[in-house]
BATIMAR-74152 format. One record per residue: x, y, z of N, C-alpha, C in turn; residue in three letters. Coordinates in steps of 0.05 Angstrom, whole numbers, plus 5000, padded with zeros to 4 digits. Layout:
BEGIN
XYZXYZXYZALA;...
END
This chain:
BEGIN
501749765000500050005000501850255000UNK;500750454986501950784983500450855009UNK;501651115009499851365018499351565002UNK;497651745011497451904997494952235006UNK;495052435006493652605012491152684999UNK;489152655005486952594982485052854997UNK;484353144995483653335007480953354989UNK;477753465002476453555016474053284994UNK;472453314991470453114986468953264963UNK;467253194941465253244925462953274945UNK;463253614929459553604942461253784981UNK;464253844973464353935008466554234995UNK;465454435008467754734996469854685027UNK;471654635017473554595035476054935044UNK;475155225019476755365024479755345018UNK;481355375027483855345012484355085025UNK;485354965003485254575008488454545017UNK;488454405040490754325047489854015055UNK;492453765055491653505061491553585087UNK;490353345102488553325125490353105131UNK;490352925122491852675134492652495116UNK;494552265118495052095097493351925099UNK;493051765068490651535065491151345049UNK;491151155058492050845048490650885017UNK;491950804995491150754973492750464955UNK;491950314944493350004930495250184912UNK;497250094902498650124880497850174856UNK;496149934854494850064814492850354816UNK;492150394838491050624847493250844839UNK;495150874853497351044851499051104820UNK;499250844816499950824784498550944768UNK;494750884771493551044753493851324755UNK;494151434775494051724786496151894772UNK;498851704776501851834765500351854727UNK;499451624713498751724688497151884687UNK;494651864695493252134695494052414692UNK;495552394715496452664722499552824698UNK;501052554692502252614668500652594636UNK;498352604640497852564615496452884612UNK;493953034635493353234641495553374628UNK;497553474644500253644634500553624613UNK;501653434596501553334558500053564546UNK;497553474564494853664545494753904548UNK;496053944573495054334577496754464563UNK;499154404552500554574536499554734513UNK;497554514501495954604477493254684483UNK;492354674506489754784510490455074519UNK;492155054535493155374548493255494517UNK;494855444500495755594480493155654460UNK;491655454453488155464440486855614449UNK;486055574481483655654491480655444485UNK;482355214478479655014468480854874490UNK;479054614493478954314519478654214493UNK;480053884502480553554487476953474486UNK;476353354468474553174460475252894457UNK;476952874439478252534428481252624410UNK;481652414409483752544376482552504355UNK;480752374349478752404326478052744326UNK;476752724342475553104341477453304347UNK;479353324357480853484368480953604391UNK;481853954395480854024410478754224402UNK;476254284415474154344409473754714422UNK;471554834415471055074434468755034457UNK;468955214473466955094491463455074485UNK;462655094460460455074457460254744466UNK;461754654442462154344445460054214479UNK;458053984470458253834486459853734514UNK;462653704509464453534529466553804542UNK;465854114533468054194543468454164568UNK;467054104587467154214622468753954627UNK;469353664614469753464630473653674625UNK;474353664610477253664630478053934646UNK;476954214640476554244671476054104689UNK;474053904690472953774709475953564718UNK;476853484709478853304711481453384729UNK;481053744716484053874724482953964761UNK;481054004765479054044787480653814806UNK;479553614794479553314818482253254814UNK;484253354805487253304811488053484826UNK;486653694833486953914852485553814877UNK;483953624878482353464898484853264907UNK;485853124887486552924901490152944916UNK;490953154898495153284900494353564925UNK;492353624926492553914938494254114941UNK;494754074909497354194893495754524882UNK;496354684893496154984887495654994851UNK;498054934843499154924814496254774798UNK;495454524815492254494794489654664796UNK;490454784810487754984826488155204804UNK;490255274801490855544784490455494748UNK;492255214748491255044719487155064719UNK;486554924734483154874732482155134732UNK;482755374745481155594745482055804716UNK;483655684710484255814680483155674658UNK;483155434654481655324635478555274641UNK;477455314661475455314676473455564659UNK;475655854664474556074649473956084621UNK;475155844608475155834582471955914573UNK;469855674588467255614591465355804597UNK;466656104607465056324623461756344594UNK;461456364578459856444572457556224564UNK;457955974568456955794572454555744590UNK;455355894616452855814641450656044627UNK;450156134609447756144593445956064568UNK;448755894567447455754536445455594542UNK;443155584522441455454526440255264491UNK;442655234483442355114459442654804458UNK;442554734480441754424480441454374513UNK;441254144524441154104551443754024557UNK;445753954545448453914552449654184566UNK;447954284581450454534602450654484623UNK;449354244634449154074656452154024656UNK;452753824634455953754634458253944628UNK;457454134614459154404618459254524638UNK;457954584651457554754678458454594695UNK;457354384707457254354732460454204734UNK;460754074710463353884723465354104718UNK;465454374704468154574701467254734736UNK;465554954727464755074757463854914779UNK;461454744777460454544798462754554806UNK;464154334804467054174825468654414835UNK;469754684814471354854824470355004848UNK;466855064857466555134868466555054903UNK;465654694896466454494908468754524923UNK;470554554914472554624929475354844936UNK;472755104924474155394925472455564939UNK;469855474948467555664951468355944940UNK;468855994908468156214899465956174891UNK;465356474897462056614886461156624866UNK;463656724840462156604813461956474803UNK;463356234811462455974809459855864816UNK;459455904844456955894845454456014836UNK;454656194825452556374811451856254782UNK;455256214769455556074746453455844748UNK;453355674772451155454773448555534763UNK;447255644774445955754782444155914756UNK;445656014743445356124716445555954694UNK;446055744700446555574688443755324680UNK;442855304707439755174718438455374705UNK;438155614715435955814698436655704661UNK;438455744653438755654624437455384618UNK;438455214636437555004635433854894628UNK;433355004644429555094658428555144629UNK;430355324614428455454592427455294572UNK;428755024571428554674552426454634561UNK;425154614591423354474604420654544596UNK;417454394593416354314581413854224598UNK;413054454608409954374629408054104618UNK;408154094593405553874580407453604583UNK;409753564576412353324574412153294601UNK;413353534609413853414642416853404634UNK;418453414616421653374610422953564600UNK;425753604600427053834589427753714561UNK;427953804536427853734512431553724510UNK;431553534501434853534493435753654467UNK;435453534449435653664426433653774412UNK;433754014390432554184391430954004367UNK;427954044354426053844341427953884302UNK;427153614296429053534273426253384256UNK;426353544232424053434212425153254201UNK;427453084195428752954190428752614199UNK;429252794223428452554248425952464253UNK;423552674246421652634255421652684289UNK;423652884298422152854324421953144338UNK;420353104343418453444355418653544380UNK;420153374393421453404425421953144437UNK;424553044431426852944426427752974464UNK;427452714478429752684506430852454508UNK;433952564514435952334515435052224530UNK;437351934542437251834576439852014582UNK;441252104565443952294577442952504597UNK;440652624592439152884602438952834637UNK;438852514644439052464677441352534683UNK;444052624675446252684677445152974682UNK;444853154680443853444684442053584705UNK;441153384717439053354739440453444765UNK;443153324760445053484783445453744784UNK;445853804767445954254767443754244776UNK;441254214766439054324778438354314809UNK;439454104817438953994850440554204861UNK;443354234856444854404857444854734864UNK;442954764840442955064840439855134857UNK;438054954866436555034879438955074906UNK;440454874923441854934943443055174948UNK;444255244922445855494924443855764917UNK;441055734914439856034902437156074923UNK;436455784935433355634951430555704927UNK;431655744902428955674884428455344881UNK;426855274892425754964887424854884861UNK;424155114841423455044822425054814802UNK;427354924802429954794802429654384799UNK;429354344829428654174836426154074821UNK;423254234830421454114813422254014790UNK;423054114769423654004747425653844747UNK;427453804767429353544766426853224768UNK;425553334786423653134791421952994781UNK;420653114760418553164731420253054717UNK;421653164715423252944684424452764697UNK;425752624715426652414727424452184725UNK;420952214739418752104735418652044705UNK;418252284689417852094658419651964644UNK;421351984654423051824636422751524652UNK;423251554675422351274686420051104674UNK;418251254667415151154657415751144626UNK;416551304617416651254584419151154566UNK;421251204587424251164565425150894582UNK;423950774597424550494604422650264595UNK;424150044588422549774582422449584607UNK;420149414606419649214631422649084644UNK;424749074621427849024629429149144639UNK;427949394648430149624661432949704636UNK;432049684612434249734586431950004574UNK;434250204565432450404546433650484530UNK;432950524509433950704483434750904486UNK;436150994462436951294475435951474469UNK;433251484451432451764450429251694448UNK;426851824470423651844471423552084454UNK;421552024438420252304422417552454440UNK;416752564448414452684449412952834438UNK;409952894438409053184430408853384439UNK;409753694438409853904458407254024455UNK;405953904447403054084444402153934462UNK;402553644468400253514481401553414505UNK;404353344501404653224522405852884523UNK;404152724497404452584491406952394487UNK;407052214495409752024481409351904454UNK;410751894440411451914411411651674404UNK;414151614405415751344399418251404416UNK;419451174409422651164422424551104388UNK;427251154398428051124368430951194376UNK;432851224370435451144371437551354354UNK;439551474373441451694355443751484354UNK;444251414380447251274387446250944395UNK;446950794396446250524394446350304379UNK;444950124381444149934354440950124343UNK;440650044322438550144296435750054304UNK;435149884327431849714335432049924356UNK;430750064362430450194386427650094400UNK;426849854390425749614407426849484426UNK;429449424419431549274432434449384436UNK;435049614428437949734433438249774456UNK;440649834470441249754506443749944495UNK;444250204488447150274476448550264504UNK;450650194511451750104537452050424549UNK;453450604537453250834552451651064567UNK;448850954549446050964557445250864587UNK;445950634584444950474607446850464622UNK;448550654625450450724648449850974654UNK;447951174634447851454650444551414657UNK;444351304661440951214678441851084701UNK;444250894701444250834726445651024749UNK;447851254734448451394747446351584761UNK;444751704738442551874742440251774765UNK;440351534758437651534785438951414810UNK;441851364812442851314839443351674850UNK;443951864829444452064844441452234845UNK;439552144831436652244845436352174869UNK;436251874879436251784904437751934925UNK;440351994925442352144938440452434943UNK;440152584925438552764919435452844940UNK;434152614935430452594943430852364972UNK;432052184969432451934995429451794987UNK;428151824964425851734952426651444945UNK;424851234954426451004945425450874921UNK;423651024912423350914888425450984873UNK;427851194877429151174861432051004864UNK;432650874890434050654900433850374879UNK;430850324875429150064870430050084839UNK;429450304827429450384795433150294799UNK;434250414803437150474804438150184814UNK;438449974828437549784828436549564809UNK;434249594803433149544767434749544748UNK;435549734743438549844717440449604732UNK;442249674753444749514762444449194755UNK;441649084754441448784747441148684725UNK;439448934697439848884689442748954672UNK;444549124683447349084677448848724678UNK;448248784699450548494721450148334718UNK;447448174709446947974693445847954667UNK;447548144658446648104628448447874610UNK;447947714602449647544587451947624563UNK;451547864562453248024541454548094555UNK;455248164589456948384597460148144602UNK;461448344585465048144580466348154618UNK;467047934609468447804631469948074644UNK;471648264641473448434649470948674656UNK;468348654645467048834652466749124635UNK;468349164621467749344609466449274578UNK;463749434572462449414564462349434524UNK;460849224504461149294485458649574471UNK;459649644457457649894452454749804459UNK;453849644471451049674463450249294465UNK;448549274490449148984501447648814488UNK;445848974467444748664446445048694420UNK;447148844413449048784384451248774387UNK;452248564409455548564421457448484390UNK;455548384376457648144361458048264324UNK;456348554323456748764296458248894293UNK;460948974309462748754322462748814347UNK;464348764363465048674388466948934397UNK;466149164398467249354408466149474432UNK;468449554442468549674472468149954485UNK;466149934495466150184495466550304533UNK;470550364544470650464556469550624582UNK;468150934567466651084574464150974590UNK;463550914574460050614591461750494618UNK;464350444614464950184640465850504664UNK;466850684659467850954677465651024696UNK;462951054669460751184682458950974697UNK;458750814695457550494706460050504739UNK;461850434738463550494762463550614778UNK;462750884771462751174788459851144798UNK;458051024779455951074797455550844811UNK;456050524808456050324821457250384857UNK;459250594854460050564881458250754908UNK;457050974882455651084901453850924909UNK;452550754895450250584895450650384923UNK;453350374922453850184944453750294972UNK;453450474962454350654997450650645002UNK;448550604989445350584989444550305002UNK;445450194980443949894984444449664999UNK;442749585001443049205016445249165013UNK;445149084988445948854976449349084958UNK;450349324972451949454962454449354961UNK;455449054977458349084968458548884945UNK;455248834932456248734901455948914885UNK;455349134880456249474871459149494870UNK;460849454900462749664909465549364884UNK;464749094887465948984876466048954847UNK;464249054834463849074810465449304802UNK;464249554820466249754809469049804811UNK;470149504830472649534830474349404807UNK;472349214805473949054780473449184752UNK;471649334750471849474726473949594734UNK;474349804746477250054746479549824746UNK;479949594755481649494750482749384724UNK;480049344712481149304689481749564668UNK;480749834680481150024662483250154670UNK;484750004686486750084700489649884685UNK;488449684675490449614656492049644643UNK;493649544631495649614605493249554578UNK;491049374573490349384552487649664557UNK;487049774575485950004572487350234581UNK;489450234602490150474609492950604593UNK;492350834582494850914567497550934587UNK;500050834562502950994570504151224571UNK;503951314595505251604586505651704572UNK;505451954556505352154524504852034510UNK;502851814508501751704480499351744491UNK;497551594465494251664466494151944464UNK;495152144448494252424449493552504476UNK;495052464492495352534524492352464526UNK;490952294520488252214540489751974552UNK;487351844578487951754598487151404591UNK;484951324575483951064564483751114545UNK;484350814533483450664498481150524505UNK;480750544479477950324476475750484478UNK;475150704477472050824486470850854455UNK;467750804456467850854433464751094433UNK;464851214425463351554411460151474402UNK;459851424372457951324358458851144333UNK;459150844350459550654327457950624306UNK;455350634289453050664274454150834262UNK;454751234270455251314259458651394246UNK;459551174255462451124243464051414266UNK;463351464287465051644309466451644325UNK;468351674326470451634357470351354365UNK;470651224333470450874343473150724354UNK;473050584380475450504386477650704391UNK;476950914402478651134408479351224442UNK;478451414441479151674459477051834468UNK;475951844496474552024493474752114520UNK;474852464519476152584552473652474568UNK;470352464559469052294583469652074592UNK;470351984583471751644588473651764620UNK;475551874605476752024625476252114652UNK;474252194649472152414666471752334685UNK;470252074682468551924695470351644710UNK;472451644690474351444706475951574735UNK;477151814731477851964754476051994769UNK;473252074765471552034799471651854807UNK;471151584783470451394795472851334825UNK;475551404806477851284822477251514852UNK;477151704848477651854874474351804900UNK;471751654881470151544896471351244913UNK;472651154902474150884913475150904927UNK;477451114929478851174949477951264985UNK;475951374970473751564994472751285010UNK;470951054992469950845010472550645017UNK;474250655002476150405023477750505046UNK;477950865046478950955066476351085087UNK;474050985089471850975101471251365106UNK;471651415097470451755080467851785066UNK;466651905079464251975057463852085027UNK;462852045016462052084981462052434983UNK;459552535009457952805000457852885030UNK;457353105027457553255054453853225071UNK;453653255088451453245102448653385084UNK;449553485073446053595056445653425033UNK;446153265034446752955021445152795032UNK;445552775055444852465062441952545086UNK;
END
């Protein structure tokens, strides 16, 4: 065993972060951390110099409209969580600013993942004020998607193409956190209400009797109505598609509703998802997931990102349930395996990202078998959630639980 200084918690403003005490961590723990943290550096050279954040090496680096900009702020954040190294604090709050005009975009529901993981976390553990406001403004942007007759915030904007007239991911449960969020930091509940409302329909409409869902419900905004279901990212049956990264941000999403409400219906749902994960006959031996668990074999690709986000939320899950330390062991053996040599990159290769194997939109020929900074993202909480339960630390601070 290492040691190691692991300062203040998600979800706790700790003020100027200094370690607290040393904390037992395994080796491949440590190992992962040293790459991580050399691979971060790699990348800032060229992001400092851009003013853009990493996507993949397929995409490049991107501007912050982009979808994924907030994850590596978010990244440079929780290396400032885990080194309580000054030097990442100053890195994260500069590339952090990149995003400033963002906590009002309201051109898709993705500002959830812009916002909260660049500002969210920085504020987390800076208690600055415009950070938190940034939240905050961010939820109001957010709100303006939302949809009194749906009951849901619309993800993408309606596509005659597609045929769909109000269009919600399962990614959109990923966003539900700013809003929880920014009611804490402003006391508008409204906030909340609508985390709540759309959490309910999607449970009712974007899930099948298997606890598996597609990734995209259509609705009608005039009525209210559910549409069909139908598929952007996945396999092509959105009868039967399970796109694996899907069914990792539903299970994240309704374990951190639960956290959220202490409502157990959303324990039970969250729960639901985890089984049908864990016994699914498609899920590979090492655990990490192929794009999409009932077209494993069109081919047999991996998709990383699904096993990060499945992990991170498996462990919160564990800190909930009964039956949690078959959660806490699942999510270990996934990071272990993404902690590997056949997933975890060597130092200055991989275009300074942190895992291989993630894959984007296989169907639409995207970020296949690649790179992707969420992959990333979600593998570092996961790792710094691990650390928190094997050194018997809490996840979230008291307005949590």
């Amino acid at each position: 065993m290492w040691t190691i200084a692991l300062v203040g918690f998600i979800h706790q403003a700790v003020g100027a972060v200094q370690p607290e005490k040393e904390e037992q961590q395994p080796d491949w723990v440590t190992h992962a951390f040293k790459v991580i943290e050399g691979q971060a550096k790699g990348m800032l050279k060229e992001v400092k110099k851009t003013g853009l954040t990493p996507r993949s090496i397929e995409r490049g680096l991107r501007p912050s409209e982009d979808w994924t900009s907030g994850f590596y702020p978010g990244i440079l954040w929780y290396l400032y969580e885990y080194t309580g190294k000054d030097q990442w604090c100053k890195e994260a709050a500069q590339v952090t600013a990149y995003l400033e005009k963002e906590q009002y975009s309201n051109h898709d529901h993705d500002i959830g993942f812009r916002i909260y993981c660049s500002y969210g976390n920085g504020y987390l553990l800076t208690q600055e004020a415009h950070y938190k406001q940034a939240v905050v403004n961010a939820a109001k942007a957010l709100s303006t998607r939302y949809n009194e007759k749906t009951q849901t915030i619309m993800s993408w904007n309606p596509n005659e193409q597609r045929d769909w007239k109000y269009p919600v991911i399962i990614d959109n449960m990923m966003n539900l956190e700013l809003l929880f969020e920014a009611t804490r930091f402003s006391g508008d509940n409204s906030f909340t209400e609508i985390a709540i409302k759309h959490a309910q329909q999607t449970m009712k409409f974007h899930y099948r009797s298997d606890f598996s869902c597609p990734h995209v419900v259509d609705y009608d905004p005039a009525t209210g109505a559910f549409r069909r279901m139908d598929y952007n990212n996945g396999f092509c049956d959105p009868k039967r598609a399970a796109w694996s990264r899907g069914q990792s941000w539903g299970l994240y999403g309704y374990t951190l509703m639960y956290r959220e409400t202490s409502d157990s219906q959303y324990l039970a749902f969250a729960e639901n998802i985890a089984a049908f994960l864990l016994d699914h006959p498609n899920m590979p031996e090492d655990m990490v997931p192929y794009w999409d668990y009932h077209a494993p074999k069109i081919p047999t690709m991996r998709d990383a990102s699904a096993a990060a986000i499945m992990a991170s939320a498996f462990l919160e899950l564990s800190t909930y349930a009964e039956d949690g330390n078959r959660y806490f062991k699942a999510a270990e053996k996934i990071l272990k395996s993404l902690s590997s040599e056949q997933y975890l990159a060597h130092p200055g290769t991989n275009g300074h990202y942190v895992l291989k194997h993630a894959t984007g939109n296989y169907l639409n020929g995207s970020e296949v078998d690649g790179t992707l900074i969420y992959a990333d993202y979600y593998y570092v909480e996961a790792l710094l959630r691990y650390l928190k339960i094997i050194n018997d630390q809490p996840l979230f601070t008291q307005s949590h639980e």
